[in-house]
MARBA-3410 file (N, C-alpha, C, O; in Angstrom, 1 decimal):
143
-148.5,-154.8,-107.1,-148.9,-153.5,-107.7,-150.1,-153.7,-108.5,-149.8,-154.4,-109.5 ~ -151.0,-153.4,-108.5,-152.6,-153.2,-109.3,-152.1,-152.7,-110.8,-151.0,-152.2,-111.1 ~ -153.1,-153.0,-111.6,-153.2,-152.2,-113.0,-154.1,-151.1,-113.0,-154.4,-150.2,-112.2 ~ -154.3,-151.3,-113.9,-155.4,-150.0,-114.0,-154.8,-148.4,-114.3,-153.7,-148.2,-114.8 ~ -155.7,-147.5,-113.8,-155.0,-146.2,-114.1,-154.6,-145.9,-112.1,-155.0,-146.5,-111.0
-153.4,-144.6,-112.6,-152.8,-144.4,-111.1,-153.7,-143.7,-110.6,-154.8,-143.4,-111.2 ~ -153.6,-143.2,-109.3,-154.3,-142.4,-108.4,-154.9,-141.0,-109.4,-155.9,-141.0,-110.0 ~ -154.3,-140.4,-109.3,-154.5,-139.3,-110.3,-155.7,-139.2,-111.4,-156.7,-138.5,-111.3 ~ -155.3,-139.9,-112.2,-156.6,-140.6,-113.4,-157.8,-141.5,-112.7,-158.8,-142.0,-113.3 ~ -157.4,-141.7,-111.6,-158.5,-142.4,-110.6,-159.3,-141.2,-110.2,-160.5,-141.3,-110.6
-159.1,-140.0,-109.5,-159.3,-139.2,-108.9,-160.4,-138.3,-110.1,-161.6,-138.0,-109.9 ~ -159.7,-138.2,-111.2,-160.4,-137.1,-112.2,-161.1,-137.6,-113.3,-161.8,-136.9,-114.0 ~ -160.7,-139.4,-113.4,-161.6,-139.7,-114.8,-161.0,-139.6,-115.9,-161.7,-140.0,-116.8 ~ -160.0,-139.0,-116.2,-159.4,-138.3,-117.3,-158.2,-138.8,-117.5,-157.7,-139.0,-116.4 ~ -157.2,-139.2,-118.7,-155.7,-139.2,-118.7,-155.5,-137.7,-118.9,-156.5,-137.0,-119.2
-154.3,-137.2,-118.9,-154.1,-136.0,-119.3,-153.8,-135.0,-121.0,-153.5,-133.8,-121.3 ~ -154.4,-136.4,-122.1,-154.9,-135.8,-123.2,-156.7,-135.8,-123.4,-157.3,-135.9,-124.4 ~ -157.4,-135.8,-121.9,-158.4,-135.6,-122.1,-159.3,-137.0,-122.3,-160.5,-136.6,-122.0 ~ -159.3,-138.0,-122.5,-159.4,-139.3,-122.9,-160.3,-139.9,-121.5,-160.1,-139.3,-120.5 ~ -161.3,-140.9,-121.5,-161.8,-141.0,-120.1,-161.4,-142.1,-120.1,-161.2,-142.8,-121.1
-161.1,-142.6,-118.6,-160.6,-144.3,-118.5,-161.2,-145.3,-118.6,-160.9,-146.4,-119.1 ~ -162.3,-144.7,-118.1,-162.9,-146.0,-118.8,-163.5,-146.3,-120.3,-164.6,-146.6,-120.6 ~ -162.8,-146.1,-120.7,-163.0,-146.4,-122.1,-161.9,-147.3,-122.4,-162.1,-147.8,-123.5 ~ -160.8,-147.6,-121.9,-159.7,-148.3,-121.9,-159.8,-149.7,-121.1,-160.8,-149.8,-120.4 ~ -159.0,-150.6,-121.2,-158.8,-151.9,-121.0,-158.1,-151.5,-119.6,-157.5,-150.4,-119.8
-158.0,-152.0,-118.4,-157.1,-151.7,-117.4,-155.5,-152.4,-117.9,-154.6,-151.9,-117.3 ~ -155.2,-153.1,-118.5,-153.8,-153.1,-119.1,-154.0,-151.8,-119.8,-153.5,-150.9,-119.1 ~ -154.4,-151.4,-120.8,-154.7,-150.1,-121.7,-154.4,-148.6,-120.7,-153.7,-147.7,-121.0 ~ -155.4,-148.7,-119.4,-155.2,-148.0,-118.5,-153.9,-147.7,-117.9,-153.5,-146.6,-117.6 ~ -153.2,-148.8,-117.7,-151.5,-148.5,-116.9,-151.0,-148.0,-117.7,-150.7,-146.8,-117.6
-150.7,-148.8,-119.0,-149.6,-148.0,-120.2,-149.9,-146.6,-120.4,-148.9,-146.0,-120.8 ~ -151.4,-145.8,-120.3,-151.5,-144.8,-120.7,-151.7,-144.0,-119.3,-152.3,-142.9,-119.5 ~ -151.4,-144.2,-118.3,-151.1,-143.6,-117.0,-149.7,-143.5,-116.7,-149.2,-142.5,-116.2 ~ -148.9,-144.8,-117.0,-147.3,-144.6,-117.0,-146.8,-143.5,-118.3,-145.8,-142.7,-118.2 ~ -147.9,-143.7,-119.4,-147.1,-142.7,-120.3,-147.3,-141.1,-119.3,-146.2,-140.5,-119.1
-148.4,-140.6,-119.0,-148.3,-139.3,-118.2,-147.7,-138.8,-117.5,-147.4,-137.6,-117.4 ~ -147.4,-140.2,-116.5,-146.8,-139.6,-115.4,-145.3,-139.4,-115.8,-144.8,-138.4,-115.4 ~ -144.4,-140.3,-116.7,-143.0,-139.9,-117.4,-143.4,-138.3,-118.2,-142.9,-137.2,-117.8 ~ -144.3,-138.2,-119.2,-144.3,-136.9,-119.4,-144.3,-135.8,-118.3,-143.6,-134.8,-118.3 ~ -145.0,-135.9,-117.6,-145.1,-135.0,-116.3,-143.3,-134.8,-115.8,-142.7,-133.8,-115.8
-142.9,-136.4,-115.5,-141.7,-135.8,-115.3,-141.0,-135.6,-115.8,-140.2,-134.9,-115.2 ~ -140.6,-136.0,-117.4,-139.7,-135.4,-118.2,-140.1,-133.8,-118.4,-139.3,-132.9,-118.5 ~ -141.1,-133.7,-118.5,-141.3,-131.8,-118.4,-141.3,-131.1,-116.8,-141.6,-129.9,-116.5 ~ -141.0,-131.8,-116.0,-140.3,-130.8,-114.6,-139.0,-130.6,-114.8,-138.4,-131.3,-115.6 ~ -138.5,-129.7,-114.2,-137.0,-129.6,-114.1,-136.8,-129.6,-112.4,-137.8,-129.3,-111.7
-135.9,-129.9,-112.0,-135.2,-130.2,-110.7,-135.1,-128.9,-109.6,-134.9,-127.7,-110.0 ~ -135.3,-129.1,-108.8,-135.5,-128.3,-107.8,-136.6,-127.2,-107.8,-136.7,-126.3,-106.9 ~ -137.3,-127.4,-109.0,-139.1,-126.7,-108.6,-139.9,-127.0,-108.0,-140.9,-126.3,-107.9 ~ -139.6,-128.5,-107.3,-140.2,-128.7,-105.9,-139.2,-129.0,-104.4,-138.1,-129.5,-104.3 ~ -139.9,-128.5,-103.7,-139.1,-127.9,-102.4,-139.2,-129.4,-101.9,-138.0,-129.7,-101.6
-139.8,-130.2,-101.8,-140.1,-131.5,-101.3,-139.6,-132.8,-102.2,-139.3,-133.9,-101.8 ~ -139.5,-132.5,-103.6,-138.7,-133.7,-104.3,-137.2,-132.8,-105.3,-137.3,-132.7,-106.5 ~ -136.3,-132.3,-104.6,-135.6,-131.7,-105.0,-135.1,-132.2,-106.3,-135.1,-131.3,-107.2 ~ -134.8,-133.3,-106.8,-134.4,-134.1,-107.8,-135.5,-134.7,-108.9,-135.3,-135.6,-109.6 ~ -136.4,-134.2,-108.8,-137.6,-134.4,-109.6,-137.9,-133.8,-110.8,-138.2,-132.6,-111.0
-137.7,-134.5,-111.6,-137.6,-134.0,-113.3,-136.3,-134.0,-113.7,-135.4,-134.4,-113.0 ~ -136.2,-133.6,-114.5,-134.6,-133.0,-115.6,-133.6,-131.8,-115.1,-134.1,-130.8,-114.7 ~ -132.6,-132.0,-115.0,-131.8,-130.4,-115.1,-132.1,-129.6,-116.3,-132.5,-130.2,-117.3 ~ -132.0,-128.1,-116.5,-132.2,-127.4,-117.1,-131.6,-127.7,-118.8,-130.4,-127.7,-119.2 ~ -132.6,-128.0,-119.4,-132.3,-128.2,-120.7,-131.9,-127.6,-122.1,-131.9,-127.9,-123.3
-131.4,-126.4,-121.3,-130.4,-125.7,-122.0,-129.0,-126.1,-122.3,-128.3,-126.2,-123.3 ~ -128.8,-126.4,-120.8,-127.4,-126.8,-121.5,-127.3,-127.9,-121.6,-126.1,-128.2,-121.4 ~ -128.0,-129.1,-121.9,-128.3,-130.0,-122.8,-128.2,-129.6,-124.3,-127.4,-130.3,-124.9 ~ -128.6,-128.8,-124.7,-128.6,-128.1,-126.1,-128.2,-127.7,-126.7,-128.1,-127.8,-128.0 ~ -127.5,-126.9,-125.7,-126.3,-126.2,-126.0,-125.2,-127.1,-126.4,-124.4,-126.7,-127.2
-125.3,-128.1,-126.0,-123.7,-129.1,-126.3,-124.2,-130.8,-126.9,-123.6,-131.8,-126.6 ~ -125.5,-130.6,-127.6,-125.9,-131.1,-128.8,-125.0,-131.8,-129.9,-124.3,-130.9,-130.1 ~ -124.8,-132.5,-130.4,-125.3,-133.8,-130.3,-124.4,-134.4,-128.9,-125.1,-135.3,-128.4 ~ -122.9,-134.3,-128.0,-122.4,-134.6,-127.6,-123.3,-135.1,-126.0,-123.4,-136.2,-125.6 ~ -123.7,-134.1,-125.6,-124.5,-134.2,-124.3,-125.9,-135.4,-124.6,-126.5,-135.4,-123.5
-126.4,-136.0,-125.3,-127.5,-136.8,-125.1,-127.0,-138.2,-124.7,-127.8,-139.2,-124.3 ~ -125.9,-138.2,-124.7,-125.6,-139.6,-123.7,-126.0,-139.0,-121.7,-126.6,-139.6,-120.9 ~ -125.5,-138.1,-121.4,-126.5,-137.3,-120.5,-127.7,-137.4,-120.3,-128.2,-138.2,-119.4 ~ -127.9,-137.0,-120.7,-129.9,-136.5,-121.3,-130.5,-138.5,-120.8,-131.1,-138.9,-119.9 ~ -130.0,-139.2,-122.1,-130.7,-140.5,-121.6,-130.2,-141.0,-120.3,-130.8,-142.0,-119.9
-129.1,-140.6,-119.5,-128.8,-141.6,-118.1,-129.9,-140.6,-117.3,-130.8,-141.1,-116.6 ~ -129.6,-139.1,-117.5,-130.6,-138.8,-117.0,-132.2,-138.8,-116.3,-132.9,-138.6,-115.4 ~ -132.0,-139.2,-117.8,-133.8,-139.8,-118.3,-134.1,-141.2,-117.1,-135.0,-141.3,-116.3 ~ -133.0,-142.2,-117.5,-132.9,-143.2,-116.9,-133.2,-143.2,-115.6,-134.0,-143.7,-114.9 ~ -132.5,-142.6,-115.3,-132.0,-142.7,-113.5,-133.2,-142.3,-113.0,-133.6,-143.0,-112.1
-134.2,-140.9,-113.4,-135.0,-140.1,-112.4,-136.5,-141.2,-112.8,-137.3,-141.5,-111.9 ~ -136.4,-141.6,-114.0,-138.1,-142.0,-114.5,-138.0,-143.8,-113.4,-139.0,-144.2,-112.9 ~ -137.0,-144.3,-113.3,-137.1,-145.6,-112.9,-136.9,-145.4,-111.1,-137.2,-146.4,-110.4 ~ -136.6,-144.2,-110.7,-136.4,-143.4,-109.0,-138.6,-142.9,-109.1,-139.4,-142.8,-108.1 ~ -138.9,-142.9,-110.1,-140.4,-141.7,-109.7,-141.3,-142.2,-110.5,-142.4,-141.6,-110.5
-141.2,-143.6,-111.4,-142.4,-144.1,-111.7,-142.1,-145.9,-111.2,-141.4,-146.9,-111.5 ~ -142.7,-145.8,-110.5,-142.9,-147.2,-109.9,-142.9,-148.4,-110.2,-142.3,-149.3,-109.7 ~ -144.0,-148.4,-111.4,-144.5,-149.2,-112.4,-143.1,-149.9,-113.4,-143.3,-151.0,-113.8 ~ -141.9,-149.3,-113.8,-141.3,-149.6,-114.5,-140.1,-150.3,-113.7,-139.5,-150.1,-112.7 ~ -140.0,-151.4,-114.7,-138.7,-152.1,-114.3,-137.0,-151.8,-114.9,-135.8,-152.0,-114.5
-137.7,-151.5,-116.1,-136.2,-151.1,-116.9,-137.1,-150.0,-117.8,-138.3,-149.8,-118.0 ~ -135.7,-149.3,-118.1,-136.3,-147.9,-119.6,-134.7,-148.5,-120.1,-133.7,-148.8,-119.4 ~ -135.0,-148.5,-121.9,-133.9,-148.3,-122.7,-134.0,-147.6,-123.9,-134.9,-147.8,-124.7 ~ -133.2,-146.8,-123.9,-133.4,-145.5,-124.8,-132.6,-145.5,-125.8,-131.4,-145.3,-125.6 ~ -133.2,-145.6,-127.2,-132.2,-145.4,-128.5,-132.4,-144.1,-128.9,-133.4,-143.7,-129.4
-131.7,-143.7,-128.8,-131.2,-141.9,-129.6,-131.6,-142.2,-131.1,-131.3,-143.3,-131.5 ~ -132.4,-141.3,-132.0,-132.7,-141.0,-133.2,-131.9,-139.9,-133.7,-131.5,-139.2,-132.7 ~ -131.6,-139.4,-134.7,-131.7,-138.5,-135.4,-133.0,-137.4,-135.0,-134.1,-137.9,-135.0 ~ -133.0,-136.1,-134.7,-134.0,-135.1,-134.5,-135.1,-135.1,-135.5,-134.5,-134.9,-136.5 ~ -136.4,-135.3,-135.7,-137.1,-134.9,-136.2,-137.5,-132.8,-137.0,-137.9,-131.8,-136.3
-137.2,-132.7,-137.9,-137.3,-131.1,-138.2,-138.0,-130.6,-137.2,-139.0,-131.0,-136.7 ~ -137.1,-129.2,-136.8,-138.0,-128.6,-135.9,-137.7,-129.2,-133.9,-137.8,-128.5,-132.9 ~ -137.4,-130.6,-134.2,-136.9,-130.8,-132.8,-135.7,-131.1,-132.5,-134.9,-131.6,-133.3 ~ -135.5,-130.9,-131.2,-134.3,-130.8,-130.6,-133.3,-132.4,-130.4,-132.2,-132.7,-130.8 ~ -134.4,-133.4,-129.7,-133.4,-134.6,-129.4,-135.1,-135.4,-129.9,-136.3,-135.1,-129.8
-134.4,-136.3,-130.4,-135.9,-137.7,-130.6,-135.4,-138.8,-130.1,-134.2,-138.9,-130.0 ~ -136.0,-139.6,-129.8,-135.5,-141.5,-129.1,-137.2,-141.9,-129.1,-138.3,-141.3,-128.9 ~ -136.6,-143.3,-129.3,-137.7,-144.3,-128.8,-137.0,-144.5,-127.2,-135.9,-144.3,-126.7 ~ -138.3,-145.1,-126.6,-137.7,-145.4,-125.2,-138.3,-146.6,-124.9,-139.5,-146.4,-125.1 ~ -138.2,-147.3,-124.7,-138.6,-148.8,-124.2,-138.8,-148.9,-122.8,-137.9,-148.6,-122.0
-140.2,-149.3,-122.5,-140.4,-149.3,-120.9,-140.6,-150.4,-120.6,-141.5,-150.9,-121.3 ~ -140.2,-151.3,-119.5,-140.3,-152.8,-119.3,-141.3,-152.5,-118.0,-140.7,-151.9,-117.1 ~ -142.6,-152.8,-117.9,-143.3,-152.6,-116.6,-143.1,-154.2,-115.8,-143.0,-155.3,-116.4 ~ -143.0,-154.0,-114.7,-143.2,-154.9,-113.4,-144.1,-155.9,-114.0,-143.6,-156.9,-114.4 ~ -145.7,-155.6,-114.2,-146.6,-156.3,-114.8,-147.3,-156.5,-115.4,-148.1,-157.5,-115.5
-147.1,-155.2,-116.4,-148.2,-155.5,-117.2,-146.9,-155.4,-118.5,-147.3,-154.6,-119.3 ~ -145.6,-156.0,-118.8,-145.1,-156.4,-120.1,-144.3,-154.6,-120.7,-144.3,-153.7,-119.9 ~ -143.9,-154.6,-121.9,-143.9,-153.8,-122.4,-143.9,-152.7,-123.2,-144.0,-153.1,-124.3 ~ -143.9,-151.5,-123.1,-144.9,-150.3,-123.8,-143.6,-149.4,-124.5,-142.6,-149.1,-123.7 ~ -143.6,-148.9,-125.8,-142.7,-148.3,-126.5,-143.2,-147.1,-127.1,-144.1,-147.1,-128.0
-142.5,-145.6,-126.3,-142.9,-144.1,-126.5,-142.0,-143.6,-127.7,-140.7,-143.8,-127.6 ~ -142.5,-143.1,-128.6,-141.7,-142.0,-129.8,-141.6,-141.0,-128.8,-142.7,-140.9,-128.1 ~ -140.5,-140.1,-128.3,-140.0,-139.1,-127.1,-139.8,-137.9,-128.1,-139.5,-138.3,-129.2 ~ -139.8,-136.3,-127.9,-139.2,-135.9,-128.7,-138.8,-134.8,-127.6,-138.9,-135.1,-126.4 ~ -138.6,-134.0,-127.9,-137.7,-132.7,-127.0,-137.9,-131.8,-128.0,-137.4,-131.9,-129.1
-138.9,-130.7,-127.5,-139.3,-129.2,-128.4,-138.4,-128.3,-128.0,-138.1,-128.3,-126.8 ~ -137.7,-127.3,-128.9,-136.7,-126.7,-128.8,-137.5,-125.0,-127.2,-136.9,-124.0,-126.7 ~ -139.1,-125.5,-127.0,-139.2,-124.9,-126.2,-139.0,-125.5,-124.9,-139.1,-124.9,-123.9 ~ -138.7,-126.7,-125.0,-138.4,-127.7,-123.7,-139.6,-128.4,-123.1,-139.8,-128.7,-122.0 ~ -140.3,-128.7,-124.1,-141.3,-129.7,-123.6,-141.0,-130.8,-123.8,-140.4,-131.0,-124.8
-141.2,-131.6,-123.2,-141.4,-133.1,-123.7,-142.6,-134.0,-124.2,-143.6,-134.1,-123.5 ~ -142.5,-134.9,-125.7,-144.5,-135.1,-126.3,-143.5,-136.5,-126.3,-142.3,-136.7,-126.6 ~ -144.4,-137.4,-125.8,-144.7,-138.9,-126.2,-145.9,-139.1,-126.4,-146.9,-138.5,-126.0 ~ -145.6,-140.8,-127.8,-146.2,-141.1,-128.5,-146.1,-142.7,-128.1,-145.1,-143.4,-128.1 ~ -147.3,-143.2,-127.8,-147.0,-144.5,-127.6,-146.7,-145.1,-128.9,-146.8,-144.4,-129.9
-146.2,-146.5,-129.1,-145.6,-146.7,-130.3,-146.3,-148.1,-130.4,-146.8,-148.5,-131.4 ~ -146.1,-148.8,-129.2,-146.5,-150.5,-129.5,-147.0,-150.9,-127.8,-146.0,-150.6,-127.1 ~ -147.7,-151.1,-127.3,-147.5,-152.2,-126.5,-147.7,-153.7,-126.0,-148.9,-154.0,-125.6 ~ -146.6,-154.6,-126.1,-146.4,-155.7,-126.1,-147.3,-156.3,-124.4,-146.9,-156.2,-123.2 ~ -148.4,-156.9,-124.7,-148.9,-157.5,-123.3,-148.2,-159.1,-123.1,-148.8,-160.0,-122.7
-147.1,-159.2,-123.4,-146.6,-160.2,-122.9,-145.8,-160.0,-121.7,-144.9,-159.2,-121.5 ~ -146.3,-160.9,-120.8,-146.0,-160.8,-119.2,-144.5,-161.5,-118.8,-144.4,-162.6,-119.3 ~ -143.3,-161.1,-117.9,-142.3,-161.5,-117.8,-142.4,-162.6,-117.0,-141.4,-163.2,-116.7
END
């Protein structure tokens, strides 16, 4: 599997906070193309595409709704769909936080890449149902 940025960020030059790639290190480039594309899919919900029925989250309502009990959910969730739809990662492990004011569920999530080592997102969940990661650290040490 290549480093660098994915197809996507290849295509437009851009990550999706606007940032150009090449201004980044191609290790710098993966971590900050794997963070997008989990945002992307932590903000789909499931069956809004006709062709990847299981793509993104179920409806995060009633995740919410049954707060604090349901985020053991939420992270197998997380687990299962991001390690099925991003390629790059080898393991995700997710420590539940306390919410941040104002937000709904917070975790760090630890992403183990294939090859390039790895990269640790602050996650949070907006009570409008978005999802914002924050990269936190990433470790270039190679497995």
């Amino acid at each position: 599997m290549r480093t660098g940025p994915g197809l996507f960020e290849r295509i437009t030059g851009h990550f999706a906070d606007g940032s150009t790639v090449n201004d980044f290190t191609p290790q710098e480039q993966t971590f900050l193309s794997v963070r997008d594309n989990i945002e992307r899919i932590l903000n789909s919900r499931r069956r809004s595409l006709a062709h990847l029925s299981d793509f993104g989250l179920d409806d995060l309502s009633e995740i919410y709704r049954h707060l604090p009990s349901s985020t053991h959910r939420l992270r197998n969730a997380i687990e299962s769909t991001l390690l099925k739809y991003e390629p790059r990662l080898k393991a995700v492990e997710i420590e539940v936080h306390a919410p941040e004011p104002g937000m709904m569920v917070s975790f760090t999530m630890a992403c183990h890449l294939h090859q390039e080592g790895l990269v640790r997102f602050d996650t949070v969940f907006t009570p409008d149902g978005k999802t914002r990661l924050k990269m936190l650290q990433a470790a270039l040490d190679r497995y």
